[in-house]
C-alpha positions in Angstrom: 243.5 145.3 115.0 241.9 149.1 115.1 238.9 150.1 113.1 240.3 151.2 109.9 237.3 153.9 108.9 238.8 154.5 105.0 238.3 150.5 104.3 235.5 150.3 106.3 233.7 153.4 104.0 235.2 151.6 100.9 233.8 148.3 101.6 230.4 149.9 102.4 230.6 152.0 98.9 231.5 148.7 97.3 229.0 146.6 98.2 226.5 149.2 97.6 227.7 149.5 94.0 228.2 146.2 93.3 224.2 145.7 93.8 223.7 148.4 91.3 224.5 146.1 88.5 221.8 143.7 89.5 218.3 144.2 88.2 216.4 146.8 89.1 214.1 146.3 91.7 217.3 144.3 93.4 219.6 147.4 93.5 218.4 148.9 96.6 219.9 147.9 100.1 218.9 148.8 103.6 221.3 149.5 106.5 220.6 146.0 107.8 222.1 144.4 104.2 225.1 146.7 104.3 225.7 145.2 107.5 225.3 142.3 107.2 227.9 141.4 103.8 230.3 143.7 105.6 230.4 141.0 107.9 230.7 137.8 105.2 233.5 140.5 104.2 235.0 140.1 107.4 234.7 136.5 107.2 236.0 136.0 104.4 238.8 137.9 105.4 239.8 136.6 108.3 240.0 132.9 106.8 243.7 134.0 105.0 244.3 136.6 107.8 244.7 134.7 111.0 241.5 135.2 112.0 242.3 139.3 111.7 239.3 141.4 109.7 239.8 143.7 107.0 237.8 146.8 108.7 239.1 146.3 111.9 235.4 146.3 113.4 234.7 144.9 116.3 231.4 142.6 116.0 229.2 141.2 118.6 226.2 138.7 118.5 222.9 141.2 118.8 219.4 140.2 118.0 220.4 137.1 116.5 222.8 138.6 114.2 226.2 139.8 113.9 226.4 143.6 114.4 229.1 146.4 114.6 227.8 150.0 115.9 230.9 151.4 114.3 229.5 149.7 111.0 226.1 151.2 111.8 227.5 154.5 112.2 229.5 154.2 109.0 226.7 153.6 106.6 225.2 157.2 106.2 228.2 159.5 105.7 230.1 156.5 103.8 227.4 156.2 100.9 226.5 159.9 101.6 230.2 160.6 100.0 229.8 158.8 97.1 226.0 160.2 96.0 223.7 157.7 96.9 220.1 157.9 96.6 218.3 157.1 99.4 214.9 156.7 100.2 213.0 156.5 103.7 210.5 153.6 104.2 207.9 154.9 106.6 206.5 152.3 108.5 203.3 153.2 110.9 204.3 149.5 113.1 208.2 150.1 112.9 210.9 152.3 112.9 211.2 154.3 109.7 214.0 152.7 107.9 216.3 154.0 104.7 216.6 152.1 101.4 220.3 153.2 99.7 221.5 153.1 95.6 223.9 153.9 93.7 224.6 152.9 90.0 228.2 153.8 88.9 230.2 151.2 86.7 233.2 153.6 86.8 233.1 153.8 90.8 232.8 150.3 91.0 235.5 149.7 88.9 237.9 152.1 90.8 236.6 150.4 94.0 237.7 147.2 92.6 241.3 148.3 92.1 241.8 149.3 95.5 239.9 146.5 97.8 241.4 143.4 98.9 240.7 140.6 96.3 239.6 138.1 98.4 236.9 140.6 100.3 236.1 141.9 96.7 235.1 138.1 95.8 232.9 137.9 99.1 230.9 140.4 98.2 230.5 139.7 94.4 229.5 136.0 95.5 226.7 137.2 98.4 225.0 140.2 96.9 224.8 138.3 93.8 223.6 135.3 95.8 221.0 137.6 98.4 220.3 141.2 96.8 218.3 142.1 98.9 216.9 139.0 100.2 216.6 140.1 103.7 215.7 136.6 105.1 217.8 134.6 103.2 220.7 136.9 104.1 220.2 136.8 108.1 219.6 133.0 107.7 223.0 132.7 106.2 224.8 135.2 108.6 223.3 133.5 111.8 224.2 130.1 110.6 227.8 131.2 109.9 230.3 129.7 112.3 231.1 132.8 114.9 227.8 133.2 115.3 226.9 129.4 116.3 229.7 129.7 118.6 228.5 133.0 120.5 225.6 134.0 122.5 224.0 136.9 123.0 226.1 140.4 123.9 229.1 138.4 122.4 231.8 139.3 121.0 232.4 137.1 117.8 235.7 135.1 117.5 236.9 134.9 114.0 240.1 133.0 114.4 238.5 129.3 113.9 237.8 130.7 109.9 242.1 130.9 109.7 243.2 128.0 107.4 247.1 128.5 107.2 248.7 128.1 104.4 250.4 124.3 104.0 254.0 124.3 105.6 256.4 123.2 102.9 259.9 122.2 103.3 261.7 125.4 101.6 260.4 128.6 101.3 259.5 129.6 98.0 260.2 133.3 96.8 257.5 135.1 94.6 259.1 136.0 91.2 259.2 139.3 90.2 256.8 140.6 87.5 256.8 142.8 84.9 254.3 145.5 84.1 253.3 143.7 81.4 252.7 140.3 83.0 251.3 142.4 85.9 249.2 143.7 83.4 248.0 140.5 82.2 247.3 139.3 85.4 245.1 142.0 86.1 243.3 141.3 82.9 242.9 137.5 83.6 241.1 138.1 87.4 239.0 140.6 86.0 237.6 137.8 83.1 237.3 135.8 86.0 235.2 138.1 88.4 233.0 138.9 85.4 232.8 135.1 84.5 231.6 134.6 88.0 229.6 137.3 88.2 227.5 136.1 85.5 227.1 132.4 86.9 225.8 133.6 90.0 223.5 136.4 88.4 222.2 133.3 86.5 221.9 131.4 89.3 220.1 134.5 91.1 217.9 134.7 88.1 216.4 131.0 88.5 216.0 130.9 91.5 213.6 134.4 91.4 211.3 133.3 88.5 211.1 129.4 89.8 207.9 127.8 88.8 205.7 128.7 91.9 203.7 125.5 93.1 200.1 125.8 91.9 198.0 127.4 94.7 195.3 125.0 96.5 191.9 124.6 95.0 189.4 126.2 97.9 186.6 123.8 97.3 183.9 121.8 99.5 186.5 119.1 98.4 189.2 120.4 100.2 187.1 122.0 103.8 185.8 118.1 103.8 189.4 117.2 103.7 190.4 119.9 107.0 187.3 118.8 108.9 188.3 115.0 108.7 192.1 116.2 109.7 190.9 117.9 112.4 188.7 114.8 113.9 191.4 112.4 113.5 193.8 114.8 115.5 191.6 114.6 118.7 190.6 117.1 121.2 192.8 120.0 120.3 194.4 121.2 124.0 193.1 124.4 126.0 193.7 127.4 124.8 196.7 129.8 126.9 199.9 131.3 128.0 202.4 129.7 128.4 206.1 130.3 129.2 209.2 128.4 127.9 212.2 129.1 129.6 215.9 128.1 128.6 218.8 128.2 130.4 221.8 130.4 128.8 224.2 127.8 128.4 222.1 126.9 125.5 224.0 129.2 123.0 227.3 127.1 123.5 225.4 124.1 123.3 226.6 121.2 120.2 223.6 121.6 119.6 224.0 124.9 117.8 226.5 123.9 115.6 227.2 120.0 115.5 226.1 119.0 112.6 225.6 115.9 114.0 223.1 116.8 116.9 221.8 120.4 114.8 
């Protein structure tokens, strides 16, 4: 399937603007988080598709995460068309890096209309779940299935995530419907998205203001306590280099992804 650049820039806008109805420290997303739920897009996608994507990108295992070039290229003139704000994190031990947001109800409503529902869904579900969580989001995305099944410089296979549709013994036709009933259709997913929207911005919630463990008490009580650790764990071993080497055939290992052996 060719890259299809006008999804591609929607998904990118929606994503983008569905994280500006979060809270607002959680609003702004780097390059790296666009990526990234484009891909869960993709995913999600390609499980009803036949393994096909909705952008059309091409991804590839990179730096222990899925990544599109054509994705990377998208992200500046796809939220540039739509307004965003964007600020540049300067970073004296990194690249400088770009933080993006936009807060638009009525964009995000029109970008609703027009994106698939089932990619629409993936996106609600993981920004709500992640923000901008960058650790918890490249844990997920490296533990998703194309990614287990891939090493490095990879092209990523999506066509395990197909689940066809049960065969049954007669086709069945879809009835037509009215504009009304279409109408009320509409009306019925939309409760739904914003019931689920809520649940998982609850969920989001908790798990952000969690009672954090009390702290250690740094007392002669508790040095005593490392010194005695330390004596009963013997003669520590010398201090050095040293080199672990791996074989490449360690990416396609059951290792990776049984969840048996993993």
């Amino acid at each position: 399937m060719p890259l299809d650049a006008q999804k591609l820039y929607q998904l990118l806008q929606y994503i983008l603007t569905v994280a500006g109805k979060a809270d607002f420290y959680s609003r702004e997303l780097g390059t790296i988080h666009l990526i990234k739920y484009a891909y869960l897009a993709d995913l999600a996608y390609a499980k009803y598709n036949d393994g096909e994507t909705y952008t059309g990108l091409t991804w590839k295992f990179h730096n222990f995460g899925p990544w599109s070039i054509d994705c990377f290229n998208a992200v500046e003139p796809a939220l540039e068309a739509i307004g965003a704000q964007s600020r540049i994190i300067e970073s004296d031990k990194y690249k400088d890096s770009v933080k993006w947001q936009k807060s638009d109800y009525g964009l995000l409503e029109r970008l609703n209309d027009e994106i698939d529902l089932t990619v629409a869904a993936a996106v609600q579900k993981y920004v709500r779940e992640f923000g901008n969580d960058t650790y918890g989001l490249l844990d997920y995305v490296y533990k998703t299935h194309p990614m287990l099944k891939a090493g490095p410089g990879d092209t990523l296979d999506f066509k395990h995530e197909f689940s066809p549709p049960p065969e049954t013994k007669e086709e069945v036709r879809k009835p037509t419907l009215t504009d009304r009933q279409k109408k009320i259709r509409r009306k019925k997913m939309l409760e739904f998205k914003e019931g689920l929207n809520q649940r998982l911005e609850e969920k989001a919630r908790l798990r952000r203001f969690a009672a954090c463990p009390k702290p250690p008490r740094y007392d002669d009580i508790f040095f005593e306590g490392l010194a005695r650790l330390d004596e009963t764990a013997g003669t520590p071993p010398a201090e050095g280099e040293s080199l672990a080497v791996f074989t490449d055939d360690v990416w396609k290992s059951k290792a990776r992804y049984d969840p048996e052996l993993s």
